[in-house]
C-alpha positions as CSV (number, residue, x, y, z in Angstrom):
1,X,45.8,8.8,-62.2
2,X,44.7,10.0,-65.7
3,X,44.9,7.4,-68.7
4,X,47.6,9.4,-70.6
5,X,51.0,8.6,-71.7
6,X,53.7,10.8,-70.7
7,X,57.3,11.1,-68.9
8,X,57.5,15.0,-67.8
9,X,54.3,17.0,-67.6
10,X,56.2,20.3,-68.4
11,X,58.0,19.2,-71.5
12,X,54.7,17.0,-72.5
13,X,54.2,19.5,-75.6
14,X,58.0,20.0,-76.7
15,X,58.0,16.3,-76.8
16,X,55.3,15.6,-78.5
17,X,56.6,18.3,-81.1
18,X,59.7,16.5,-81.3
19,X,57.9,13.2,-82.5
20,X,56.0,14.8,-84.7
21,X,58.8,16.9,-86.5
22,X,61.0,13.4,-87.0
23,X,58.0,11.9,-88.1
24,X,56.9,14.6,-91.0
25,X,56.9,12.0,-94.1
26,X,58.2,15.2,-96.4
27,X,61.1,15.9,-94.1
28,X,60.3,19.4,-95.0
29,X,59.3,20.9,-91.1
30,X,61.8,22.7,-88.5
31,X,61.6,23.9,-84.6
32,X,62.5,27.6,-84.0
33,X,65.2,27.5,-81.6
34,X,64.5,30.6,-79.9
35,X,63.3,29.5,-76.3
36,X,61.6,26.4,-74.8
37,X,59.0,28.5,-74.2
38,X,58.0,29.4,-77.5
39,X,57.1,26.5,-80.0
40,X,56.9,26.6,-83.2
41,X,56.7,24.9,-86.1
42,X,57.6,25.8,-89.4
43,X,58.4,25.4,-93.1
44,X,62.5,24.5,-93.6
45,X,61.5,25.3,-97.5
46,X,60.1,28.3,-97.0
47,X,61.9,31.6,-98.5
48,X,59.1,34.4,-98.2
49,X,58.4,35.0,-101.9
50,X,54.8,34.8,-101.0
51,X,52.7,35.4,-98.4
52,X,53.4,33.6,-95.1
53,X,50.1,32.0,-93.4
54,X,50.2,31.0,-89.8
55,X,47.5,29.7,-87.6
56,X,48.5,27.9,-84.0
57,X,46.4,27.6,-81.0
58,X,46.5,25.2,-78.0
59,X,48.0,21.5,-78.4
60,X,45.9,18.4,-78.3
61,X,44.3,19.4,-81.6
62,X,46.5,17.4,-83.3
63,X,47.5,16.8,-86.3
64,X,46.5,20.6,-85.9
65,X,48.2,22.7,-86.3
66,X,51.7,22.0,-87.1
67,X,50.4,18.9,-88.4
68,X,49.2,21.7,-91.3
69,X,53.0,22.9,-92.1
70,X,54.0,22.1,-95.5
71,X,54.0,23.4,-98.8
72,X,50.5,24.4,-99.8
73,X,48.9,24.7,-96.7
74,X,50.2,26.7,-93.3
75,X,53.9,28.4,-93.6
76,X,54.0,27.9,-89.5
77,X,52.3,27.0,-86.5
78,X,52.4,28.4,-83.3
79,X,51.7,25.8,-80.6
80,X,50.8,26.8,-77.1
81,X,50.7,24.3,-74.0
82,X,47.2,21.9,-73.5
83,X,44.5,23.6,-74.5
84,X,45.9,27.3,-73.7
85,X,46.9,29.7,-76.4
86,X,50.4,30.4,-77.2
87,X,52.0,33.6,-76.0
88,X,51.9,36.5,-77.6
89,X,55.9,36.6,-78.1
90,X,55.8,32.9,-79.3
91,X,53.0,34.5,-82.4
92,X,55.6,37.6,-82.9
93,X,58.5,35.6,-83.2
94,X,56.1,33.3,-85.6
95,X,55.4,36.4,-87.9
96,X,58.7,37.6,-87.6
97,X,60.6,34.4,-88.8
98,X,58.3,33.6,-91.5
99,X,57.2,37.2,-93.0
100,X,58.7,38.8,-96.1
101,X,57.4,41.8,-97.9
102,X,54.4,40.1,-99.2
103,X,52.9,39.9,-95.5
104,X,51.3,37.5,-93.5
105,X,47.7,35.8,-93.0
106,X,46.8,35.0,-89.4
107,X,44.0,32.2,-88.9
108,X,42.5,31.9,-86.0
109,X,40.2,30.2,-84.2
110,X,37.6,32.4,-82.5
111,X,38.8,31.8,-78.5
112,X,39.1,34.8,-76.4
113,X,42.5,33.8,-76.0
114,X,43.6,33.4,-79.2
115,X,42.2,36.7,-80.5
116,X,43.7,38.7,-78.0
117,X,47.0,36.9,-78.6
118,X,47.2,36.9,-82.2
119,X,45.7,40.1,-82.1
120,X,48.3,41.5,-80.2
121,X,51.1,40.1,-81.7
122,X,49.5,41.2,-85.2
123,X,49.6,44.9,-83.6
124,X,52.9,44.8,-82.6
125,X,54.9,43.3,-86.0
126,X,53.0,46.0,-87.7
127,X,55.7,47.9,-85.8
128,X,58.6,46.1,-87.2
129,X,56.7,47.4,-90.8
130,X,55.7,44.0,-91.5
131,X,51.6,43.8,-93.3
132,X,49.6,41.5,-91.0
133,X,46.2,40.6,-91.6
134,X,43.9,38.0,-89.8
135,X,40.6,36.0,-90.3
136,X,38.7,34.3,-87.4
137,X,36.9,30.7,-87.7
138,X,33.7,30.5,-86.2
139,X,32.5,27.5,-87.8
140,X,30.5,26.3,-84.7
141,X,26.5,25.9,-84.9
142,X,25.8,24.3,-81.8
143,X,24.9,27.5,-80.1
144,X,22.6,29.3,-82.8
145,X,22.5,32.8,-80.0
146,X,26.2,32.9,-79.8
147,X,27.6,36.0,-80.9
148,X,31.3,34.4,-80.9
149,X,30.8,31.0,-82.6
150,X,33.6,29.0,-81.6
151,X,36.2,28.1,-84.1
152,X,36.7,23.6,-84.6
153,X,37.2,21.5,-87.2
154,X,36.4,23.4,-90.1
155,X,38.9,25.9,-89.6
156,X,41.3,23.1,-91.6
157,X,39.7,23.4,-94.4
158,X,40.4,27.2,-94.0
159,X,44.0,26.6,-93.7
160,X,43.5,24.7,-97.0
161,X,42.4,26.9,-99.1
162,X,44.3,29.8,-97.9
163,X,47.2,28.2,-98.1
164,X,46.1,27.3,-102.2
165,X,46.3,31.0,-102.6
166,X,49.4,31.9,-101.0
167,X,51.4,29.1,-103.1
168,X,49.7,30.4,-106.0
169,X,51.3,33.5,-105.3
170,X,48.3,35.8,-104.8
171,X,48.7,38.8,-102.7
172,X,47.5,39.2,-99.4
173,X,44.1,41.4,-99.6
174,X,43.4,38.4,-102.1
175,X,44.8,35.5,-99.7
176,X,42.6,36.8,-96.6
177,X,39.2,37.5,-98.8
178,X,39.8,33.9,-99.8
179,X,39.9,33.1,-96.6
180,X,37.3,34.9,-95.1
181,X,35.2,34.0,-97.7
182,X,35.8,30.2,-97.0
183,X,35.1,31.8,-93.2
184,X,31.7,32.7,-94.4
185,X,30.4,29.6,-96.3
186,X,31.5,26.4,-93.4
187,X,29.4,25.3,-91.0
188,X,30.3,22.5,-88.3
189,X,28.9,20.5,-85.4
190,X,29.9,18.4,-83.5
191,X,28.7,15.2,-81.1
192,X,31.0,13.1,-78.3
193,X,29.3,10.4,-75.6
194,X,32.9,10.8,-73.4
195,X,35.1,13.8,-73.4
196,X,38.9,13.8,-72.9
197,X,41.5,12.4,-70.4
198,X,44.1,15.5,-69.5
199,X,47.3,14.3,-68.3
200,X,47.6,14.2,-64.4
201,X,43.7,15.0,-63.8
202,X,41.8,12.3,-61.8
203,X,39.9,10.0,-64.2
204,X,36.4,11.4,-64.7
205,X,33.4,9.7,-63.3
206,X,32.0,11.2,-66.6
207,X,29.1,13.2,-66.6
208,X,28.0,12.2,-69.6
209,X,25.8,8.9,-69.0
210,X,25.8,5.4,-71.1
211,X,23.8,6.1,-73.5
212,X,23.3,9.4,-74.0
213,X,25.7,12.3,-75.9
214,X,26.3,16.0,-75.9
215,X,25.5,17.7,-78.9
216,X,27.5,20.8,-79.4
217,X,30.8,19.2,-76.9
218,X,33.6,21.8,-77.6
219,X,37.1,20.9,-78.5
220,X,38.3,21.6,-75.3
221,X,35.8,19.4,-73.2
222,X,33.4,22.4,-72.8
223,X,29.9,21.2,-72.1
224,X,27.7,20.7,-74.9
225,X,24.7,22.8,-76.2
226,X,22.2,19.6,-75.4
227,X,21.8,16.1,-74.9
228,X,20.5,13.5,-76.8
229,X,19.4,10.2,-75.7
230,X,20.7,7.8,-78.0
231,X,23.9,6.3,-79.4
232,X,22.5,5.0,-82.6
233,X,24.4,6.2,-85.3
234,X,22.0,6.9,-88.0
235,X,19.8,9.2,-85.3
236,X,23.2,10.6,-84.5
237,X,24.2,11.6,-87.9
238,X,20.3,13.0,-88.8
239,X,20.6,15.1,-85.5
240,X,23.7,16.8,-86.9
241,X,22.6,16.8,-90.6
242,X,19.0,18.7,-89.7
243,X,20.6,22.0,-88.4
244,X,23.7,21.8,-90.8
245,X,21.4,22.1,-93.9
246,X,19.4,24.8,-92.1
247,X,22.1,26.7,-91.9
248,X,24.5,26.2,-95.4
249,X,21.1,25.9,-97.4
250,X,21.2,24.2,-100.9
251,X,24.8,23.9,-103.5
252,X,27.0,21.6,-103.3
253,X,29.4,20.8,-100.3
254,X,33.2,19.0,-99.5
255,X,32.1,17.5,-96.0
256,X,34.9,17.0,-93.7
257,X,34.2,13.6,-91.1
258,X,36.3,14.6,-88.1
259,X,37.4,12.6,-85.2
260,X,38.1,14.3,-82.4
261,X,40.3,11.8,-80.9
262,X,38.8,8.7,-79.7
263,X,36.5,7.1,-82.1
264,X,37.7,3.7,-83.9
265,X,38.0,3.4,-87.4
266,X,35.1,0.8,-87.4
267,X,32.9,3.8,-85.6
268,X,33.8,6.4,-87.8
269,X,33.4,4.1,-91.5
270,X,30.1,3.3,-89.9
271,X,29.0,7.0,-89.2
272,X,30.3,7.6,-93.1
273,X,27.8,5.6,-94.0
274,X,25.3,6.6,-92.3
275,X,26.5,9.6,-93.9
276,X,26.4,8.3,-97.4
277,X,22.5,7.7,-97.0
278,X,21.3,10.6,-94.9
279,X,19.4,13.8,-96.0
280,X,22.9,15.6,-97.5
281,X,24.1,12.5,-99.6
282,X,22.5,14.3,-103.0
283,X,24.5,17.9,-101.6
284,X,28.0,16.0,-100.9
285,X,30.3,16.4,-103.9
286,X,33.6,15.2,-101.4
287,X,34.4,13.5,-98.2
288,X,37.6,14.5,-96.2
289,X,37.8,12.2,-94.0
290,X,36.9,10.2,-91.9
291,X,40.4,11.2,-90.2
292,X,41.3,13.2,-87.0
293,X,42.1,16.6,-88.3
294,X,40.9,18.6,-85.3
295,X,41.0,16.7,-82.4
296,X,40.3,17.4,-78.9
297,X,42.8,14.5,-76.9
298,X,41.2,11.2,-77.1
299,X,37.4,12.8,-76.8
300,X,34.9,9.9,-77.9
301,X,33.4,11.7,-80.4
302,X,33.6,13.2,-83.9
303,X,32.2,16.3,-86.1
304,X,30.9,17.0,-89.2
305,X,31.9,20.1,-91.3
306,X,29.9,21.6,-94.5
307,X,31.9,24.2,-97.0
308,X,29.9,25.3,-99.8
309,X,31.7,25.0,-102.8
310,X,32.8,27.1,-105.6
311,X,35.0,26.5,-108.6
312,X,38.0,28.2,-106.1
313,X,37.7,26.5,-103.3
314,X,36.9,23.1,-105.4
315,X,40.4,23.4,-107.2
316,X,41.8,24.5,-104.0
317,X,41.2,21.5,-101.9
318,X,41.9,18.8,-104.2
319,X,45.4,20.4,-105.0
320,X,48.0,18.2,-103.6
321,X,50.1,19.2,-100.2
322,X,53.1,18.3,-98.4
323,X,51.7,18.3,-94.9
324,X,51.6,15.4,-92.0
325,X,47.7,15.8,-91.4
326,X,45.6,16.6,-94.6
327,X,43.4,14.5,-96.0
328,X,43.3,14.1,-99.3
329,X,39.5,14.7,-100.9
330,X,37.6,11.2,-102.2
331,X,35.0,12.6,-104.5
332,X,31.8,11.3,-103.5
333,X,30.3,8.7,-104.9
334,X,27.6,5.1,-103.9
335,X,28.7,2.0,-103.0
336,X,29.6,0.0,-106.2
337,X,29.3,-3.5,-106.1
338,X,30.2,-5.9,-108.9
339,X,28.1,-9.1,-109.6
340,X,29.3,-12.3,-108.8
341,X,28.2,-15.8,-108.6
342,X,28.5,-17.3,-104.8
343,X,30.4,-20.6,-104.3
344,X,28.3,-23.2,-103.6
345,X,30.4,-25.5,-101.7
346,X,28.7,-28.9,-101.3
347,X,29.7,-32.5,-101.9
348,X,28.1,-33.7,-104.9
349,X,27.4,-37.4,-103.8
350,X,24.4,-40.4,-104.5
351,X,23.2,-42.0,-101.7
352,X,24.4,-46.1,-101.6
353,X,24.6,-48.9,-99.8
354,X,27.5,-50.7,-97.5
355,X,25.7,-52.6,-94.7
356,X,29.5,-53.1,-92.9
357,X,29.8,-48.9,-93.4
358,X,26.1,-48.8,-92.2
359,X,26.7,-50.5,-89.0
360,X,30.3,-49.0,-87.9
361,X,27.9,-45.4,-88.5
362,X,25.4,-45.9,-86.3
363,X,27.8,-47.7,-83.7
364,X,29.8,-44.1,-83.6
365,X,26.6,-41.6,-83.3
366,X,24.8,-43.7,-80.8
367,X,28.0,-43.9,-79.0
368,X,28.0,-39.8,-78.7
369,X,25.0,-39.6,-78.4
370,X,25.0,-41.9,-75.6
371,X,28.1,-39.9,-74.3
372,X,26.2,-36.7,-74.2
373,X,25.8,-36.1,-70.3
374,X,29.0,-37.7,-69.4
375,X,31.1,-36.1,-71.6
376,X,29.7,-32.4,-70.2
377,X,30.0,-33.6,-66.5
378,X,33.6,-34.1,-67.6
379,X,34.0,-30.5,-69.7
380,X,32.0,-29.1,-66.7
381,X,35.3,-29.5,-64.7
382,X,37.9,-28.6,-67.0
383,X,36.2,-26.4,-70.0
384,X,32.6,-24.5,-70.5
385,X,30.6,-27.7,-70.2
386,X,29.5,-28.2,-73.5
387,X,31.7,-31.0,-75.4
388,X,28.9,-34.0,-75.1
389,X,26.3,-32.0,-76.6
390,X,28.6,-30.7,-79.1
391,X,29.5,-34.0,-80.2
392,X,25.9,-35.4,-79.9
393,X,24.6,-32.4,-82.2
394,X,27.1,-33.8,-84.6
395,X,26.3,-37.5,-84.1
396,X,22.5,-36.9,-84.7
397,X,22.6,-34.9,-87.9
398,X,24.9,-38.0,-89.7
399,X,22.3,-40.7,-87.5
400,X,19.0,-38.9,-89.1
401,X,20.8,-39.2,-92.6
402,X,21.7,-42.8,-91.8
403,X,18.4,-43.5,-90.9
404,X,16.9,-41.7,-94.5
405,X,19.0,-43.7,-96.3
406,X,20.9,-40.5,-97.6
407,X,24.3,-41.4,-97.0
408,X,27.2,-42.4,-99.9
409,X,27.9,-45.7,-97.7
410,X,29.1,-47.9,-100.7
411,X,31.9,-44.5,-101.3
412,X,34.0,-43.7,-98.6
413,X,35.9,-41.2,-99.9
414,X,32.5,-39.0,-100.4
415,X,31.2,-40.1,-97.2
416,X,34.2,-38.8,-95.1
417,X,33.9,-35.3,-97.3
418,X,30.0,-35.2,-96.8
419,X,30.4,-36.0,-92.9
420,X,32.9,-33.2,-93.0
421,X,30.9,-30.8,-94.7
422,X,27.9,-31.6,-92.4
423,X,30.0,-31.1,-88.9
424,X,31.0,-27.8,-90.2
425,X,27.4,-26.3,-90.4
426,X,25.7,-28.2,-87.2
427,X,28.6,-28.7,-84.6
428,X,29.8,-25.9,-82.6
429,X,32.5,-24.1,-81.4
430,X,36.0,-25.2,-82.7
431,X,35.3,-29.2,-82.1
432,X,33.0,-28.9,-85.1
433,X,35.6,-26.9,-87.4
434,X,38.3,-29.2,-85.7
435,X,36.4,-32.3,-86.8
436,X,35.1,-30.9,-90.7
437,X,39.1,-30.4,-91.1
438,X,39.5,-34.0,-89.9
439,X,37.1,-35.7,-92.1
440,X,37.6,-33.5,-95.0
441,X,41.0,-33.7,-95.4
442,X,40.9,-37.6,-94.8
443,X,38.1,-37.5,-97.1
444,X,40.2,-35.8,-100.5
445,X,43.0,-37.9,-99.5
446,X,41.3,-41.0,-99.7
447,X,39.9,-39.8,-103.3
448,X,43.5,-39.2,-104.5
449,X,44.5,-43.0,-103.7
450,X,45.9,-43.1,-100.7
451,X,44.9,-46.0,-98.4
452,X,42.1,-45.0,-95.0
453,X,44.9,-45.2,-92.6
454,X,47.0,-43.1,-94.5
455,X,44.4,-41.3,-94.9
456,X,42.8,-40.4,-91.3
457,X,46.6,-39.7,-90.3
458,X,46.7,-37.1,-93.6
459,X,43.2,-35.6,-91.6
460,X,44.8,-35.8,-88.7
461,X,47.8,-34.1,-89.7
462,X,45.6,-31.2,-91.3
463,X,44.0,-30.9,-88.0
464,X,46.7,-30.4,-85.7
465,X,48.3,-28.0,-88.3
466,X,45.1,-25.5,-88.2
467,X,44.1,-26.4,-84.3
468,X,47.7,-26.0,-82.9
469,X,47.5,-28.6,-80.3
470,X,49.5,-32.0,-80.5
471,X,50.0,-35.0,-78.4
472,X,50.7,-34.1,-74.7
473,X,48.3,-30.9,-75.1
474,X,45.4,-33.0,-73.7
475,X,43.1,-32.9,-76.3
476,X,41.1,-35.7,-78.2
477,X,44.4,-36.0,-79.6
478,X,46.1,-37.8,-76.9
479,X,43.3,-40.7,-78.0
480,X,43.1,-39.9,-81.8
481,X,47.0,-40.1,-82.6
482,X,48.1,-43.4,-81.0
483,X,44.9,-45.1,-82.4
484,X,45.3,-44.0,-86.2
485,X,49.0,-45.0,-86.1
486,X,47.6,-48.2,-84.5
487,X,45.1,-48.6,-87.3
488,X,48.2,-48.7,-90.1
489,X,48.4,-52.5,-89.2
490,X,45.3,-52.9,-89.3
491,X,44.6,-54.2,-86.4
492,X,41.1,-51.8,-84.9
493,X,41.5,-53.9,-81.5
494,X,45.2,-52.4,-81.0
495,X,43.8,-48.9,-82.3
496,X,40.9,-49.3,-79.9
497,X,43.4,-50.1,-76.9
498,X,45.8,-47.2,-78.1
499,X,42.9,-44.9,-78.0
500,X,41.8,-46.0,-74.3
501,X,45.4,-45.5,-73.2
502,X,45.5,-42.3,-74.9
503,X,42.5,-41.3,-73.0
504,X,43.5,-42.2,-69.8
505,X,46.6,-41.1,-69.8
506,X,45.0,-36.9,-69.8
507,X,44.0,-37.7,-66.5
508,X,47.8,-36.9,-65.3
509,X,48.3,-34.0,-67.7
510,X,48.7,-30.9,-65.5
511,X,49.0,-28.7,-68.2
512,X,46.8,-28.5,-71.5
513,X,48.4,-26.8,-74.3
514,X,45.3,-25.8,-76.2
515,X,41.7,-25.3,-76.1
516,X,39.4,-24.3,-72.7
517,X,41.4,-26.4,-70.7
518,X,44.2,-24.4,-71.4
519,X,42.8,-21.8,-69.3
520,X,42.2,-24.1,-66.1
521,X,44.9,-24.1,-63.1
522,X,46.4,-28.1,-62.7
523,X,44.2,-28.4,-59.6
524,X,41.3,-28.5,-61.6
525,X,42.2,-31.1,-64.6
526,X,44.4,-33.5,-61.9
527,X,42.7,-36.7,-62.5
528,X,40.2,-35.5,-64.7
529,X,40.3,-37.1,-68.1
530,X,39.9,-34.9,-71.5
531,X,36.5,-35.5,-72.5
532,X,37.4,-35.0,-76.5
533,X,39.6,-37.8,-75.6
534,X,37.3,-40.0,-74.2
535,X,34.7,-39.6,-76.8
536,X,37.7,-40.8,-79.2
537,X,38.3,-43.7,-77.1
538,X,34.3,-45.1,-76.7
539,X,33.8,-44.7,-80.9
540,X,37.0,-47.1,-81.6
541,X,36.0,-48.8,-78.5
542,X,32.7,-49.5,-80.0
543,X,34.0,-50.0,-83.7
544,X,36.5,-52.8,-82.3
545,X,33.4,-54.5,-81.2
């Protein structure tokens, strides 16, 4: 099965239509009722006091074409199915429904297909005495011998400015030279390392291989011009850039980032940066884009388009539409950044004395320290393995500052905050951010008044709130809660006894509501206590003593 989203394969397009129609943000877009077969899409404002222009091809271009329907850019778009160009009768009944006696402007991308269709049906309204004229888009450089460039993604910014100069009322010999001169000054190319899922095809094995792209991939999954061995994005960008200037040549240039489908919006900023800074950046005066204006399904790829500006097609572009798909022009400009001091946020503290502070400290790090290889056997069985040397990393850092006499002992307040700060920047994982909050919070607490107790149950609290686990979830605090509540008698032998029960009592958990154990079936943590726990328990075990 294909990776593609859809209910009936025949209706896949008339749907699709349908969403996009009750989608259209201007409410200004209407389906000809004339037969299921023929779809399209048109202005419901339109009342052919200028000339019409229409352009259409295959779906899966989206938001071209009828994504282009609005005031100031296409008057209609005929849609054929996937990929195929629409009939001949659907682009006469286009024409027909649209055209007053100022004409119309066809624009079309060069595809046998749509030529011959378009050209056909161009032929034939001439009949009904209706003026028809017609440009072709052959925007595509990636095959420099190609008599018949295809037509892609610039052929967007040809709807643009054409569709300036029928709103501006101009007549249709103007309208098309407009056109065809905007024909005659784009350039595009384009670059994909996966091409696109069709619905109800077989997944591809993809003949494209990791690593490499196709230079030149056309927008119907036709095989590229070349390959190139890389997926770095600045080689990427230089590969497209080096023919693109060959060809447009010096002046200044609105460059149109496409993506044709399947490129995230991380990918394509990145590649407009890359952009920013390549060979073109003193040439660019805007960016269109990075958006999907010409896609090709959900091809992993994108394209870059160069239009030579003029005064015309400047004011042209940058004149506002009321279409689903444009992209509004960003005037290009570098990076600006704005000065500014960075937070250095340290505890400000004097080193002191407290032998009674000294001693419970270096009772708790030895103790994890001590702990280390236990406390990972235990994690080995119901985590990743790596809570003892977690804690020990912790336990070391505050020892060594013990030991250097660098600690605020005789202020507890600041010694809390400083042992907070300091877990943060060498413990890892979430224990260390778990324990910072812990010692922190109890730490600014303690500075506002409050008594310790009340204190470690205010860090505590904290904790919880930002970890999401609470008693039962068999974490360290199943150990950690009874003992502080303990601790508001004073008593540190009953806190030291609530801890160890807390501790022990993980061991019959089956179910841990938060962190790695969380992840772990109940056959695994039966009888295994938490090891967070257990570390809780040996420190107030220790500073009973």
């Amino acid at each position: 099965m294909s990776r593609f989203f859809f209910n009936d394969r025949k209706q896949l397009v008339n749907d699709a239509i349908e969403g996009i129609l009750i989608s259209a943000p201007h409410g200004n877009l209407v389906k000809l009722d004339i037969d299921p077969a023929i779809r399209v899409v048109a202005r419901s404002d339109w009342d052919k006091s200028r000339v019409a222009v229409i352009s259409g091809g295959g779906s899966g271009h989206e938001p071209a074409h009828a994504g282009f329907v609005g005031k100031g850019m296409l008057t209609a778009a005929v849609c054929g199915d996937l990929f195929a160009s629409p009939s001949v009768d659907a682009v006469l009944n286009a024409i027909v429904a649209v055209t007053g006696d100022r004409g119309c402007l066809l624009i079309v991308k060069n595809y046998t297909g749509d030529r011959l269709n378009f050209g056909l049906a161009a032929e034939k309204a001439k009949r009904y005495g209706l003026k028809v004229e017609m440009v072709i888009v052959a925007d595509d450089i990636a095959l420099p011998d190609n008599k018949q460039p295809r037509g892609i993604a610039g052929t967007a910014l040809v709807h643009k400015i054409a569709g300036y100069a029928a709103e501006k009322g101009k007549s249709l010999s103007d309208v098309r030279a407009i056109a065809q001169q905007a024909c005659d000054n784009l350039w595009s190319l384009g670059v994909a390392m996966q091409t696109c899922n069709l619905p109800g095809s077989d997944d591809e094995e993809g003949r494209i291989k990791q690593g490499h792209v196709e230079l030149g991939l056309g927008i119907h999954g036709e095989p590229g011009a070349s390959v190139v061995d890389t997926q770095n994005s600045k080689a990427i960008i230089d590969t497209l850039i080096a023919p693109l200037k060959e060809k447009a040549g010096d002046g200044r240039f609105a460059v149109l980032i496409n993506n044709l489908g399947g490129v995230s919006a991380l990918e394509m900023a990145l590649l407009t940066k890359e952009l920013a800074h390549s060979a073109l950046q003193d040439q660019i005066a805007y960016l269109i884009g990075p958006a999907p204006l010409v896609s090709a399904l959900d091809m992993k790829g994108f394209s870059l388009s160069l239009l030579k500006l003029n005064e015309t097609f400047e004011q042209a572009l940058n004149e506002p539409v009321e279409t689903l798909g444009w992209q509004k022009p960003v005037a290009f400009a570098p990076l600006r950044t704005v000065q500014h001091t960075a937070i250095q946020d340290r505890v400000e503290y004097a080193p002191s004395e407290n032998a009674q502070v000294a001693a419970l400290v270096a009772g708790a790090t030895q103790t994890l320290v001590d702990l280390e290889n236990r406390l990972n056997a235990l994690d080995a069985k119901v985590g990743d393995g790596d809570t003892g040397s977690t804690f020990a990393q912790g336990a070391r850092d505050i020892a060594q500052l013990l030991q250097e006499k660098q600690l605020p002992l005789n202020d507890v307040p600041k010694l809390l905050l400083l042992i907070g700060e300091r877990l943060a920047t060498v413990m890892g994982g979430s224990s260390g951010v778990l324990m910072s909050i812990f010692f922190t919070a109890a730490g600014q607490t303690l500075h506002d008044g409050k008594p310790l107790a009340e204190a470690l149950l205010s860090g505590l609290a904290q904790m919880k709130q930002y970890g999401g686990a609470d008693l039962g979830d068999r974490t360290l605090i199943d150990a950690l809660q009874p003992a502080l509540e303990a601790l508001q008698t004073g008593d540190i032998q009953a806190a030291a006894q609530a801890a160890k029960q807390g501790a022990e009592a993980t061991a019959s958990m089956q179910k841990a509501g938060a962190g790695r154990s969380s992840y772990v079936n109940k056959e695994n943590l039966e009888g295994v206590t938490d090891p967070g726990a257990v570390a809780v328990a040996e420190v107030f075990a220790v500073m009973a003593k």
